[in-house]
PDB file with SEQRES, HELIX, SHEET and CRYST1 records, atoms N, CA, C and O in Angstrom:
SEQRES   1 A   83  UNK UNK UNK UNK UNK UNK UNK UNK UNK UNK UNK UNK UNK          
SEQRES   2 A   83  UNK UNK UNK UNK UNK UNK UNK UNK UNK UNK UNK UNK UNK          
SEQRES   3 A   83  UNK UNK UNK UNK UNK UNK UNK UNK UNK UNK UNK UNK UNK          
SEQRES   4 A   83  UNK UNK UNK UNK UNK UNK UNK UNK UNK UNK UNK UNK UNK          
SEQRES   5 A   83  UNK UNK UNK UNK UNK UNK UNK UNK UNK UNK UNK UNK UNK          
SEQRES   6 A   83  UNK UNK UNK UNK UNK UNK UNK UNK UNK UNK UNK UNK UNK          
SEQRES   7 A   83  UNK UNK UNK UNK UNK                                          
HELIX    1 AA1 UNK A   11  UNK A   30  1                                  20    
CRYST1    1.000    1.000    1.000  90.00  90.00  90.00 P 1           1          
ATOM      1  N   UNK A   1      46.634 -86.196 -35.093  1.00  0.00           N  
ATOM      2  CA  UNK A   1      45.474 -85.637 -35.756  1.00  0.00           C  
ATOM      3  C   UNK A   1      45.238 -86.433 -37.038  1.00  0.00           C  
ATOM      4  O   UNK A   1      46.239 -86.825 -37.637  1.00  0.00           O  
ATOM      5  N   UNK A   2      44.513 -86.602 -37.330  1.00  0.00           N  
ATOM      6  CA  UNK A   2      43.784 -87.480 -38.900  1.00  0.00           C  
ATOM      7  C   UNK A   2      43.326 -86.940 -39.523  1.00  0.00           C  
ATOM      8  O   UNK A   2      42.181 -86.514 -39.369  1.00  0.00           O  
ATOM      9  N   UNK A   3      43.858 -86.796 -40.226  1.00  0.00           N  
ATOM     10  CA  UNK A   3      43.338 -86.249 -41.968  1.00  0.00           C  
ATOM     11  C   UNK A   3      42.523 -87.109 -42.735  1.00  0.00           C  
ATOM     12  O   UNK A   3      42.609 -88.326 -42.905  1.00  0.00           O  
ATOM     13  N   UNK A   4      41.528 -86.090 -43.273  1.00  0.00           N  
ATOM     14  CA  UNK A   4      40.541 -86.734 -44.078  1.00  0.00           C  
ATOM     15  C   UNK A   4      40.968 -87.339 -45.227  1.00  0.00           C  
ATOM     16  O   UNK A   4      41.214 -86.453 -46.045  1.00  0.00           O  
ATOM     17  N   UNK A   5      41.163 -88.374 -45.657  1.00  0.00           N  
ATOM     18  CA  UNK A   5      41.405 -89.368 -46.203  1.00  0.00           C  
ATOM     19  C   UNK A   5      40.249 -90.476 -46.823  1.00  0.00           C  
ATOM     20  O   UNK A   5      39.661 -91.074 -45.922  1.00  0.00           O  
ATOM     21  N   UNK A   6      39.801 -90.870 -48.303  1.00  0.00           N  
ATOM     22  CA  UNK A   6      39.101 -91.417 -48.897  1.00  0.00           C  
ATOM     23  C   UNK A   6      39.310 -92.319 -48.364  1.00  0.00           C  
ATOM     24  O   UNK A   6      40.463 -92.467 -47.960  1.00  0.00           O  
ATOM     25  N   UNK A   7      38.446 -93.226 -48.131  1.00  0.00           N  
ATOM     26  CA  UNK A   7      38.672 -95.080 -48.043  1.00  0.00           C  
ATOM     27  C   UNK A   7      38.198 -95.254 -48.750  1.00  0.00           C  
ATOM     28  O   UNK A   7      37.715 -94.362 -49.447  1.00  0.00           O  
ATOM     29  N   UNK A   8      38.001 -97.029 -49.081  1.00  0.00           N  
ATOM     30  CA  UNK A   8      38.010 -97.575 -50.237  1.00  0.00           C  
ATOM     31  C   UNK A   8      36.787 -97.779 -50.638  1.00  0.00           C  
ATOM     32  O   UNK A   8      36.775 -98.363 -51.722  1.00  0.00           O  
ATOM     33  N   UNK A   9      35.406 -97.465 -50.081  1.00  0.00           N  
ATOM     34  CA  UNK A   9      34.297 -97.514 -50.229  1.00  0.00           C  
ATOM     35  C   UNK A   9      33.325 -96.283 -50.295  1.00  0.00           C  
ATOM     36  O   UNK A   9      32.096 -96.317 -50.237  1.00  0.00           O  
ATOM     37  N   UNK A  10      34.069 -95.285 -50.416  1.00  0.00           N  
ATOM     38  CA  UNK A  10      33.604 -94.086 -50.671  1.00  0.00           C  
ATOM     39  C   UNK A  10      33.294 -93.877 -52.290  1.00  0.00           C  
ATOM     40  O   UNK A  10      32.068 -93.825 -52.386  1.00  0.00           O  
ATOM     41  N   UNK A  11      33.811 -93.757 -53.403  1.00  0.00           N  
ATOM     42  CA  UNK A  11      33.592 -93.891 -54.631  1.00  0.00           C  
ATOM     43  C   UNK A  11      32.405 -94.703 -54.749  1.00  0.00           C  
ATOM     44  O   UNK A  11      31.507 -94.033 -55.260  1.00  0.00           O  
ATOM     45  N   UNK A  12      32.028 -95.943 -54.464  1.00  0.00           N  
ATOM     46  CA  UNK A  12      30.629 -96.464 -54.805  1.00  0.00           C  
ATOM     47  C   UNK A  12      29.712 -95.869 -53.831  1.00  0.00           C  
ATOM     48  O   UNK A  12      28.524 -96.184 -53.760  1.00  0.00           O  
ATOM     49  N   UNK A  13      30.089 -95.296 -53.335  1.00  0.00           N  
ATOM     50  CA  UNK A  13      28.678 -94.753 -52.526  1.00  0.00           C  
ATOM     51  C   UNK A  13      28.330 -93.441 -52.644  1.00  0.00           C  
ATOM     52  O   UNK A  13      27.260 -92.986 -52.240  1.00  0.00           O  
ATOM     53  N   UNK A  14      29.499 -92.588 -53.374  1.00  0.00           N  
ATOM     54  CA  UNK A  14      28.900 -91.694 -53.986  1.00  0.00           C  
ATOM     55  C   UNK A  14      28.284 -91.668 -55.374  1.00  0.00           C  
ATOM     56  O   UNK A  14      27.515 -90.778 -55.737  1.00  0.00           O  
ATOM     57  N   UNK A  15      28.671 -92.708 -56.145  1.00  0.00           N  
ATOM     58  CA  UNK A  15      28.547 -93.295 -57.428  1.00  0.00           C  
ATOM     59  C   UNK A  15      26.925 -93.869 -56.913  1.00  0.00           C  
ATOM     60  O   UNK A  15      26.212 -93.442 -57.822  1.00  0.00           O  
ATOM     61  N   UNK A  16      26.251 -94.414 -56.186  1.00  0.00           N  
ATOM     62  CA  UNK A  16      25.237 -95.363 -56.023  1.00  0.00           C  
ATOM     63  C   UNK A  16      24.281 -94.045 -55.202  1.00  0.00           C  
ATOM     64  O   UNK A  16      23.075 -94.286 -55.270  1.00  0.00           O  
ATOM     65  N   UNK A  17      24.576 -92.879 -54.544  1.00  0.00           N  
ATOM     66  CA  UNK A  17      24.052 -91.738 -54.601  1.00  0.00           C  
ATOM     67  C   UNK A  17      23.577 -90.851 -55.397  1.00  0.00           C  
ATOM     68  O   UNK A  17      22.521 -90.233 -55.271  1.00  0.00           O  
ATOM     69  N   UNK A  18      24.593 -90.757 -56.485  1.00  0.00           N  
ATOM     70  CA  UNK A  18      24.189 -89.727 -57.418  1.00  0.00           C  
ATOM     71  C   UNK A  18      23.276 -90.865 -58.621  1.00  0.00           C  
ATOM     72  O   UNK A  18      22.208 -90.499 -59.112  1.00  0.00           O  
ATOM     73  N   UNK A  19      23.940 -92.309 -58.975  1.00  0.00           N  
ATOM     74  CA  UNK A  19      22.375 -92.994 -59.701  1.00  0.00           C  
ATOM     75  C   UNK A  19      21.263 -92.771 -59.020  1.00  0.00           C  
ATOM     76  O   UNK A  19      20.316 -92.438 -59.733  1.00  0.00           O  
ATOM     77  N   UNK A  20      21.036 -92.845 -57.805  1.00  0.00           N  
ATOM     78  CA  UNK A  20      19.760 -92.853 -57.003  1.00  0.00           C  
ATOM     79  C   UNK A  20      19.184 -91.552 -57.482  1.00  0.00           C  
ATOM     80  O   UNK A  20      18.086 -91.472 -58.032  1.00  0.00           O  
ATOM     81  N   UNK A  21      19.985 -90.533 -57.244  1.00  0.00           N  
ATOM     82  CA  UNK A  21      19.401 -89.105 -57.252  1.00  0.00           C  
ATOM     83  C   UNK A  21      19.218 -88.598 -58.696  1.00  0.00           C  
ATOM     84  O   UNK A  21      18.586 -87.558 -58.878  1.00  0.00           O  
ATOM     85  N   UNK A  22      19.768 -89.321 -59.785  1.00  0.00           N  
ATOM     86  CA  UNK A  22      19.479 -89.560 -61.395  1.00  0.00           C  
ATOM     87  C   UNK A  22      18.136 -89.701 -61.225  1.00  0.00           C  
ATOM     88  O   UNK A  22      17.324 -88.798 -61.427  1.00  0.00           O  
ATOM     89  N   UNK A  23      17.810 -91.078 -60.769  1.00  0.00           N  
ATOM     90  CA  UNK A  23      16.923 -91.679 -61.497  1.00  0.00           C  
ATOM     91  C   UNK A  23      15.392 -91.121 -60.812  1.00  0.00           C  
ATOM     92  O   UNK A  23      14.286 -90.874 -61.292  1.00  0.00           O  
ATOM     93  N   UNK A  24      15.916 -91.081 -59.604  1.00  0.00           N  
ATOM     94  CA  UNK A  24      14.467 -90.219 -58.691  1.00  0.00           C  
ATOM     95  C   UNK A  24      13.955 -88.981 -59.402  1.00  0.00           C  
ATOM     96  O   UNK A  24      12.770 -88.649 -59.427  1.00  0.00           O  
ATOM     97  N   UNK A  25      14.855 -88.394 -59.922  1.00  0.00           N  
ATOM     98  CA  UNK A  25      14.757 -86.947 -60.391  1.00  0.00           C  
ATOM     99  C   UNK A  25      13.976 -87.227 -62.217  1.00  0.00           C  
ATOM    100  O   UNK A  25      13.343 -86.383 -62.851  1.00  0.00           O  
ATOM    101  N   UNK A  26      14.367 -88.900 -62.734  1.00  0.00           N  
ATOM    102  CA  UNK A  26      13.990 -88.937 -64.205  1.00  0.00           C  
ATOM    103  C   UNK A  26      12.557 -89.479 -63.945  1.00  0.00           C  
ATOM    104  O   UNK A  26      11.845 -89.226 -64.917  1.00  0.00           O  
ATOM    105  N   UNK A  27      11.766 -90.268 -62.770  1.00  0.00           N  
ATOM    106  CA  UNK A  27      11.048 -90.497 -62.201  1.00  0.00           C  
ATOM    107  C   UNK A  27      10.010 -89.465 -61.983  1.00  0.00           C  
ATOM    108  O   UNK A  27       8.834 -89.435 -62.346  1.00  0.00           O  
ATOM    109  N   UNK A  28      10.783 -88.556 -61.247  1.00  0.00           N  
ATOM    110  CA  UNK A  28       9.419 -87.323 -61.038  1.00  0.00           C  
ATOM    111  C   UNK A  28       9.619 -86.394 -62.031  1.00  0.00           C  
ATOM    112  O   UNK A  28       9.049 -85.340 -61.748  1.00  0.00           O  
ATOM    113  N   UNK A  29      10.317 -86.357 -63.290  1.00  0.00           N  
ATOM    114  CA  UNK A  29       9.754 -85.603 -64.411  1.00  0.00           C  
ATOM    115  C   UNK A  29       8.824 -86.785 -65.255  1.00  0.00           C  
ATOM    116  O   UNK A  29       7.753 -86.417 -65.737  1.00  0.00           O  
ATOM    117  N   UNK A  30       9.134 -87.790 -65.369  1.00  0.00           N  
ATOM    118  CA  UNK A  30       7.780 -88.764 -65.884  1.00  0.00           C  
ATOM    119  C   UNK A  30       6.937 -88.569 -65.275  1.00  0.00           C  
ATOM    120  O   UNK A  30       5.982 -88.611 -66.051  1.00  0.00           O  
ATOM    121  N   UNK A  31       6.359 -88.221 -63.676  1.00  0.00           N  
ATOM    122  CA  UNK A  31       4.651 -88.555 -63.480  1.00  0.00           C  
ATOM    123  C   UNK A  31       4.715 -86.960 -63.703  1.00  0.00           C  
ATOM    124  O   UNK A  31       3.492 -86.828 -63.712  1.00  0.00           O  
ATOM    125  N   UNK A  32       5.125 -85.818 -63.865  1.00  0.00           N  
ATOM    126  CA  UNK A  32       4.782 -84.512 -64.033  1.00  0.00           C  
ATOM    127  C   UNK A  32       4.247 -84.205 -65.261  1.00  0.00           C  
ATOM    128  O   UNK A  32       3.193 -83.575 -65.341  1.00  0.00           O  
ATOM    129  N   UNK A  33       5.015 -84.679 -66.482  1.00  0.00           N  
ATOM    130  CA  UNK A  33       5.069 -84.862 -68.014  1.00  0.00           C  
ATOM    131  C   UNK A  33       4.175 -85.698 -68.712  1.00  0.00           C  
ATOM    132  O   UNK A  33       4.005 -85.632 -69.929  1.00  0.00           O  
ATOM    133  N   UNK A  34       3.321 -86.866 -67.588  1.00  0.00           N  
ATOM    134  CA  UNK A  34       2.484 -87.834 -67.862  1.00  0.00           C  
ATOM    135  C   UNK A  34       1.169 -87.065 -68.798  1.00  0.00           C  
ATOM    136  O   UNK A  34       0.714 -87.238 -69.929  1.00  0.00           O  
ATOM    137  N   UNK A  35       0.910 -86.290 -67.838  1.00  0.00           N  
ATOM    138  CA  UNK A  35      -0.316 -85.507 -68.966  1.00  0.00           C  
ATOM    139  C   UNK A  35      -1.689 -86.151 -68.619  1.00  0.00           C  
ATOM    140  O   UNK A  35      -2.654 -86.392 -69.345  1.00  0.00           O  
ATOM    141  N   UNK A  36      -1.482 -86.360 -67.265  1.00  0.00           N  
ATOM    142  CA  UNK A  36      -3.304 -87.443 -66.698  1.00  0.00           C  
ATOM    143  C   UNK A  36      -3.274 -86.161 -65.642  1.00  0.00           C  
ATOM    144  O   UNK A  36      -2.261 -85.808 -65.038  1.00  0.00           O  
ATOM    145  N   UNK A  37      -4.694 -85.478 -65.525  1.00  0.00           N  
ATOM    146  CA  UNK A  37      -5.054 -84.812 -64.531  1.00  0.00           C  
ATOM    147  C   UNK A  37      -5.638 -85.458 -63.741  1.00  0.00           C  
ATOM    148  O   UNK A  37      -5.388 -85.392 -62.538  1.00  0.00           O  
ATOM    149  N   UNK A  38      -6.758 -86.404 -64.372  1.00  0.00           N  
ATOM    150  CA  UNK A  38      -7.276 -86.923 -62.994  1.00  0.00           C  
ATOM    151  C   UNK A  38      -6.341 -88.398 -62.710  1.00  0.00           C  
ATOM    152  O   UNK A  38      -5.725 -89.150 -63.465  1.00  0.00           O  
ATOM    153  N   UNK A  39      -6.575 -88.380 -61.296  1.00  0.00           N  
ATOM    154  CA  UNK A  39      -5.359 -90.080 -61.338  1.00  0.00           C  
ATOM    155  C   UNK A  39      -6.045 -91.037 -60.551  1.00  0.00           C  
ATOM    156  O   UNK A  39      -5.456 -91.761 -59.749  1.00  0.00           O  
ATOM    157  N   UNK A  40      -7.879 -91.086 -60.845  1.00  0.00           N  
ATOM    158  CA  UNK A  40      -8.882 -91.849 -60.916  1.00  0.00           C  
ATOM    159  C   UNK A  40      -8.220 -92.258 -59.007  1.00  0.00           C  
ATOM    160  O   UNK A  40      -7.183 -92.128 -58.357  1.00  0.00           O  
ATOM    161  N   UNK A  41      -9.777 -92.842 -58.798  1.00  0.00           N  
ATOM    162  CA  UNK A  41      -9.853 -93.488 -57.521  1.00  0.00           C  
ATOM    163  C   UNK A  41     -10.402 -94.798 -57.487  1.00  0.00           C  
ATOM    164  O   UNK A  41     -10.782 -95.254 -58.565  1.00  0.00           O  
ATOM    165  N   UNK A  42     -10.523 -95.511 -56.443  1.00  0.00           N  
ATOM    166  CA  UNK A  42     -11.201 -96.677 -55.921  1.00  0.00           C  
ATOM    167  C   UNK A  42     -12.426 -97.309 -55.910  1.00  0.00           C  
ATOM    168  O   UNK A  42     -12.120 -98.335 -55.303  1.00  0.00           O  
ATOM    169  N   UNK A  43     -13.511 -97.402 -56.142  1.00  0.00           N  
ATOM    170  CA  UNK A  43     -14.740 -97.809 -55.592  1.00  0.00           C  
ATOM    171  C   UNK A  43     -15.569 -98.984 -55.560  1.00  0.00           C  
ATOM    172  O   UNK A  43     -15.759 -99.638 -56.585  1.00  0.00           O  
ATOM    173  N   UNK A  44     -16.146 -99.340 -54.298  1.00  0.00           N  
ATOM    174  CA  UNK A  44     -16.529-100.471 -54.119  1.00  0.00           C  
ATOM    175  C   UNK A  44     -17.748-100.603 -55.079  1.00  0.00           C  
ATOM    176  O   UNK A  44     -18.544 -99.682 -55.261  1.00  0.00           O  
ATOM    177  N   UNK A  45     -17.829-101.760 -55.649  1.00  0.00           N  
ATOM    178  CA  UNK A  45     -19.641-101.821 -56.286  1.00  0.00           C  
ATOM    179  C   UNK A  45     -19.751-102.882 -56.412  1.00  0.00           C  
ATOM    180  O   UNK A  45     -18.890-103.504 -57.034  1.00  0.00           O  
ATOM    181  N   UNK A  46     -21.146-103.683 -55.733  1.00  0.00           N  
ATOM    182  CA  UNK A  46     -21.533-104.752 -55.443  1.00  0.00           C  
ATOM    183  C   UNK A  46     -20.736-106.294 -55.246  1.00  0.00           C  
ATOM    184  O   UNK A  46     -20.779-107.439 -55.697  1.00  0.00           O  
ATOM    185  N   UNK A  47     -19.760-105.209 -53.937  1.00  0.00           N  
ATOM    186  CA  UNK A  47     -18.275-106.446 -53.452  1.00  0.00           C  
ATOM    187  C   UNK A  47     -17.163-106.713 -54.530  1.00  0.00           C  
ATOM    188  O   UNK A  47     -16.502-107.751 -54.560  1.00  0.00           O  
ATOM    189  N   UNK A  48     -17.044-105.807 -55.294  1.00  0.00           N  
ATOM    190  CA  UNK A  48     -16.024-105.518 -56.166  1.00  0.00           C  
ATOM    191  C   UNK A  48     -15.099-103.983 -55.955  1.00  0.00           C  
ATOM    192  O   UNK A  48     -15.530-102.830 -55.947  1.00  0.00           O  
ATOM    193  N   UNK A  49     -13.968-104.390 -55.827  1.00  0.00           N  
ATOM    194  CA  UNK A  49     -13.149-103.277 -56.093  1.00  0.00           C  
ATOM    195  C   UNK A  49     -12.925-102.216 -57.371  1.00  0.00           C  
ATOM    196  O   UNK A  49     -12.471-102.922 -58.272  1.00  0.00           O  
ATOM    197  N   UNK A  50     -12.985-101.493 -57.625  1.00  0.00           N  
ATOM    198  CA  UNK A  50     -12.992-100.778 -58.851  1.00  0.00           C  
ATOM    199  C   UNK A  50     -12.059 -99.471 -59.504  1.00  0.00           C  
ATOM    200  O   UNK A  50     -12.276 -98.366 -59.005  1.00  0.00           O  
ATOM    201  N   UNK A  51     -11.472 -99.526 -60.132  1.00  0.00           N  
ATOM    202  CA  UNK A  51     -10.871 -98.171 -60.008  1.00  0.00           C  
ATOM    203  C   UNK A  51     -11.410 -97.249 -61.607  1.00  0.00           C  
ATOM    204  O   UNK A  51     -11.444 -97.456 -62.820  1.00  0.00           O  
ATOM    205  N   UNK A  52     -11.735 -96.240 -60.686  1.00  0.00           N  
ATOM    206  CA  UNK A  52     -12.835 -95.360 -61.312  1.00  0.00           C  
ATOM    207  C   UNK A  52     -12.250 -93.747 -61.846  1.00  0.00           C  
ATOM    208  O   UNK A  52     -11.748 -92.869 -61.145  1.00  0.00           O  
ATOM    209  N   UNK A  53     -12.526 -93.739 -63.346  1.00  0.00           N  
ATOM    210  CA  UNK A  53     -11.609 -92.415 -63.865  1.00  0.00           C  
ATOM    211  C   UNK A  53     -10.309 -92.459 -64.122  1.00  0.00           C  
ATOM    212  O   UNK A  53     -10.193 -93.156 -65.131  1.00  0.00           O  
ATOM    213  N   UNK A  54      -9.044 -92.020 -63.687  1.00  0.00           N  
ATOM    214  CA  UNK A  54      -7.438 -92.327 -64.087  1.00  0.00           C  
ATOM    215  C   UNK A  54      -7.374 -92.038 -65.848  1.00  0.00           C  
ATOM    216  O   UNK A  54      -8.233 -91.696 -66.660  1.00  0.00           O  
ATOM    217  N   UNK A  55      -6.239 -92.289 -65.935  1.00  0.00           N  
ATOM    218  CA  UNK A  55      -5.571 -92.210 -67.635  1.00  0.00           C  
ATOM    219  C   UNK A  55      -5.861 -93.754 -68.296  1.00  0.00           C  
ATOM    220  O   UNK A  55      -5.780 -93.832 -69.521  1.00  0.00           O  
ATOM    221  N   UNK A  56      -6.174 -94.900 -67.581  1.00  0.00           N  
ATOM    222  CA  UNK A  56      -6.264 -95.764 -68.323  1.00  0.00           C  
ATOM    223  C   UNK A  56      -7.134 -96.161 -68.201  1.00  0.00           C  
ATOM    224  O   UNK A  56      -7.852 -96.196 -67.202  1.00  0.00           O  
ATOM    225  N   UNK A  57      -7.415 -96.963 -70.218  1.00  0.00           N  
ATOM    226  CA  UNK A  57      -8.510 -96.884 -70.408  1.00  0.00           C  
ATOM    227  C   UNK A  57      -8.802 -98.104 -71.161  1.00  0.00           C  
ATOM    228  O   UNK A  57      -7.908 -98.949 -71.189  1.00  0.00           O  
ATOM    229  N   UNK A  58      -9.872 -98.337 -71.761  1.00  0.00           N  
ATOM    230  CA  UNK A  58      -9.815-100.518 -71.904  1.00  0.00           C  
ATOM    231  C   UNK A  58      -9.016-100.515 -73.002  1.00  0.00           C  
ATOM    232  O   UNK A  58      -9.145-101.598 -73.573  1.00  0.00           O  
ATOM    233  N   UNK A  59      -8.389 -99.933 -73.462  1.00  0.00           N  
ATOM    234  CA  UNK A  59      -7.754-100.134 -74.662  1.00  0.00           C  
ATOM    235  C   UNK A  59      -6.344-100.244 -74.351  1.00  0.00           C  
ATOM    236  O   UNK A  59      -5.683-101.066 -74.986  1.00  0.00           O  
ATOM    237  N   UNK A  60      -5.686 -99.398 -73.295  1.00  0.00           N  
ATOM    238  CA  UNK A  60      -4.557 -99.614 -72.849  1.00  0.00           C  
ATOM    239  C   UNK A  60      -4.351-101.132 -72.361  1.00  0.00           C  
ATOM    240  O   UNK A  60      -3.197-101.554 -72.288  1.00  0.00           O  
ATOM    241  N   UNK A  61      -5.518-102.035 -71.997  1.00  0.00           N  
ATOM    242  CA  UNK A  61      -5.306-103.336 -71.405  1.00  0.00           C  
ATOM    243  C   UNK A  61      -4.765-104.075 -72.130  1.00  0.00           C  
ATOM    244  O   UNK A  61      -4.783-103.657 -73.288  1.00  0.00           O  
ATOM    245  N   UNK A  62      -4.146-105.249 -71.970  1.00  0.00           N  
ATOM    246  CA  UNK A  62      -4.055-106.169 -72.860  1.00  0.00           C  
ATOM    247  C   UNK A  62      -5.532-107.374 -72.854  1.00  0.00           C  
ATOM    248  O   UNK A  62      -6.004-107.819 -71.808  1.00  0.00           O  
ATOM    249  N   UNK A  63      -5.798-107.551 -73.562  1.00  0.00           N  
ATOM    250  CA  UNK A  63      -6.815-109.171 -73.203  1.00  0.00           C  
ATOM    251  C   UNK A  63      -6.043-110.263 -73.246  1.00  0.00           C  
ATOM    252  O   UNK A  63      -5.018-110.278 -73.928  1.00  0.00           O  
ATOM    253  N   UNK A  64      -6.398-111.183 -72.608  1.00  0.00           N  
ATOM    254  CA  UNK A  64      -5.743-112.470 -72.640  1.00  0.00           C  
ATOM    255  C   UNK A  64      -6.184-113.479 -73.043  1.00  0.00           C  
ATOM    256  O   UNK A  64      -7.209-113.846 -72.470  1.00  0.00           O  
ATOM    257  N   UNK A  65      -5.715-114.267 -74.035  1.00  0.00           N  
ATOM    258  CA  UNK A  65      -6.157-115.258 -74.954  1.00  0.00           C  
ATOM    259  C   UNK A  65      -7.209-116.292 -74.572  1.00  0.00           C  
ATOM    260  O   UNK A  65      -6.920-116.972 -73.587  1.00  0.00           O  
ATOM    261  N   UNK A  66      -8.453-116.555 -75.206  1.00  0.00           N  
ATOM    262  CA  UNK A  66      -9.748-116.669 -74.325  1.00  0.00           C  
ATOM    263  C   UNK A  66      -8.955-118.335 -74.329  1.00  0.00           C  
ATOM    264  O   UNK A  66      -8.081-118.785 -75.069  1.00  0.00           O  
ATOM    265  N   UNK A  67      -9.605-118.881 -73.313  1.00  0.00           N  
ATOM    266  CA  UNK A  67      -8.238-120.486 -73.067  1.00  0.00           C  
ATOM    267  C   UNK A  67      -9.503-121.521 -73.622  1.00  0.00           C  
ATOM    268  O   UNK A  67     -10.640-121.214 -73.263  1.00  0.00           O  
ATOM    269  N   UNK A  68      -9.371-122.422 -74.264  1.00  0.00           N  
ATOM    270  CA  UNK A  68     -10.538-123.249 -75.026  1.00  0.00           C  
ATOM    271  C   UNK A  68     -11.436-124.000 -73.673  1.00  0.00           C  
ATOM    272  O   UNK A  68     -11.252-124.114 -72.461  1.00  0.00           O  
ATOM    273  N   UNK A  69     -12.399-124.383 -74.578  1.00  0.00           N  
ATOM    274  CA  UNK A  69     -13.645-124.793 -73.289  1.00  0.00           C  
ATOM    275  C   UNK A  69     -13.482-126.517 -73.273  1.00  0.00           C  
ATOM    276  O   UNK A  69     -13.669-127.179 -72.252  1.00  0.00           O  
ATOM    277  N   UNK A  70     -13.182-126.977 -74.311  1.00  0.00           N  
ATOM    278  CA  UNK A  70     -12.826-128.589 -74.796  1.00  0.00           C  
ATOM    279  C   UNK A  70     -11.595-128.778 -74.390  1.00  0.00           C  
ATOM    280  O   UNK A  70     -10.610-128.114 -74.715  1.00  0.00           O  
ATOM    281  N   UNK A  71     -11.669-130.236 -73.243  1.00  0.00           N  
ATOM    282  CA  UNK A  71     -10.017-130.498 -72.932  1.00  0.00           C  
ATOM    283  C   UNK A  71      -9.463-130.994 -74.313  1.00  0.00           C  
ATOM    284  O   UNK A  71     -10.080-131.323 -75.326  1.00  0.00           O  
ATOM    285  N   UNK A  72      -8.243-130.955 -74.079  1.00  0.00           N  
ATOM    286  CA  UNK A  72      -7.689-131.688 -75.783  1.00  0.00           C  
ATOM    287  C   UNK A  72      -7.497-132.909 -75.097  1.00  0.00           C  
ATOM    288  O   UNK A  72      -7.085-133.081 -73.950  1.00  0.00           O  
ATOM    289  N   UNK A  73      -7.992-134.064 -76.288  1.00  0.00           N  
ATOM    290  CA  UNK A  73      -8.580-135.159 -76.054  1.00  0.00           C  
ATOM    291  C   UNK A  73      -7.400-136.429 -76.664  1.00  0.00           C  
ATOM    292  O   UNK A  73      -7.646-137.635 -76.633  1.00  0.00           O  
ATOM    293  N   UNK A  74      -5.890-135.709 -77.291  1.00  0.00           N  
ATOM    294  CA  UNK A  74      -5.110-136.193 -77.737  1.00  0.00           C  
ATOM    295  C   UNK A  74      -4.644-137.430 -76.719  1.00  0.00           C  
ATOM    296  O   UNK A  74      -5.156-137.270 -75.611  1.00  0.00           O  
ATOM    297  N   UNK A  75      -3.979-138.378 -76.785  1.00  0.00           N  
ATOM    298  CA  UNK A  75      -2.996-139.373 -76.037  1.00  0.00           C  
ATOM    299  C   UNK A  75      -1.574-138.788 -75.607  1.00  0.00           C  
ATOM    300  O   UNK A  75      -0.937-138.631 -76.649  1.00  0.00           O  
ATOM    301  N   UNK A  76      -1.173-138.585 -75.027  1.00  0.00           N  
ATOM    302  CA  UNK A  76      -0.033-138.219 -74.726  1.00  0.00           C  
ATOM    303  C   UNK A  76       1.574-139.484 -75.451  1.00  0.00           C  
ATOM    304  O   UNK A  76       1.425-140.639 -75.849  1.00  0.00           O  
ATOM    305  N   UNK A  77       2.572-138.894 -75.397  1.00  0.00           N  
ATOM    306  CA  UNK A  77       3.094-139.375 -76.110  1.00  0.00           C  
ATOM    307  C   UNK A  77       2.881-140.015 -77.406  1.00  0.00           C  
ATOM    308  O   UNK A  77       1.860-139.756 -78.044  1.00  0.00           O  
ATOM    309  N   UNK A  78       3.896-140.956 -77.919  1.00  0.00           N  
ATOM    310  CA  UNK A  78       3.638-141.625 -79.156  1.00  0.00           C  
ATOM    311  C   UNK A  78       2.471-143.254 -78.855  1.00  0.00           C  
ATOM    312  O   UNK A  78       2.048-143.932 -79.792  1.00  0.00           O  
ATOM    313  N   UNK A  79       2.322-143.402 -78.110  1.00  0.00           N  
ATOM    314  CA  UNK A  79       1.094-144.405 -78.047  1.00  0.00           C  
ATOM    315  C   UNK A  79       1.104-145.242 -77.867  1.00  0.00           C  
ATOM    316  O   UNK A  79       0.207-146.085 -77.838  1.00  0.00           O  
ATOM    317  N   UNK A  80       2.743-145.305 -77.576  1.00  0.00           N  
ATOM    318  CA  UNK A  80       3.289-146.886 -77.276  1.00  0.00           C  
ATOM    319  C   UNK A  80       3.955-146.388 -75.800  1.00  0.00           C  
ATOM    320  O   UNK A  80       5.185-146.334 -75.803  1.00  0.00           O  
ATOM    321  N   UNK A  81       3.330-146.049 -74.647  1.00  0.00           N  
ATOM    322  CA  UNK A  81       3.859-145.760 -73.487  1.00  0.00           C  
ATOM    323  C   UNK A  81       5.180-145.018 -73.294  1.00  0.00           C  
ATOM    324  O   UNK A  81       5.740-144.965 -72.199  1.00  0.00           O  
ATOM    325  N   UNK A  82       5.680-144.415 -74.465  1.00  0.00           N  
ATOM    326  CA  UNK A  82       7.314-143.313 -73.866  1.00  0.00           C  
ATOM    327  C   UNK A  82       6.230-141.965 -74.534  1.00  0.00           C  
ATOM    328  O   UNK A  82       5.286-141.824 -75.311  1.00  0.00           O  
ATOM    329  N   UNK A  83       7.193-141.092 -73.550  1.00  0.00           N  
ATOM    330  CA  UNK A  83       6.439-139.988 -73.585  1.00  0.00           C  
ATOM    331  C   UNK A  83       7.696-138.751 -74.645  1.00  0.00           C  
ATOM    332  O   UNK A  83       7.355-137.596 -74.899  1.00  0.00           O  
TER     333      UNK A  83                                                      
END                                                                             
């Protein structure tokens, strides 16, 4: 008869169970606690995708640094062919 007996891979897998079941559980008290009722939808407009309503708003965006319109017109390296 065999007795139940730990092997050696039992400890991380209950260890890698209960993180899982941590973090799922710290997960769904963040979107509960979020504080957005509506959680905005989709919509097409004139062949554009759109998402319409939700918690975020243009201010939450970041902008991204407008990139100059003039190539830079410098020489590369020092001017004597090494770079």
């Amino acid at each position: 008869m065999t007795g139940l007996t730990a092997k050696a891979g039992t400890l991380p897998l209950i260890t890698g169970f209960a993180a899982a079941t941590a973090l799922s559980g710290v997960a769904l008290f963040t979107v509960i606690s979020s504080g957005c009722d509506d959680p905005g939808r989709y919509e097409e407009r004139e062949g554009v995708v759109e998402l319409v309503g939700g918690c975020v708003s243009a201010e939450d965006v970041p902008v991204a640094p407008e990139v100059p319109t003039e190539p830079d017109t410098r020489p590369l390296g020092d001017g004597h062919g090494r770079y």
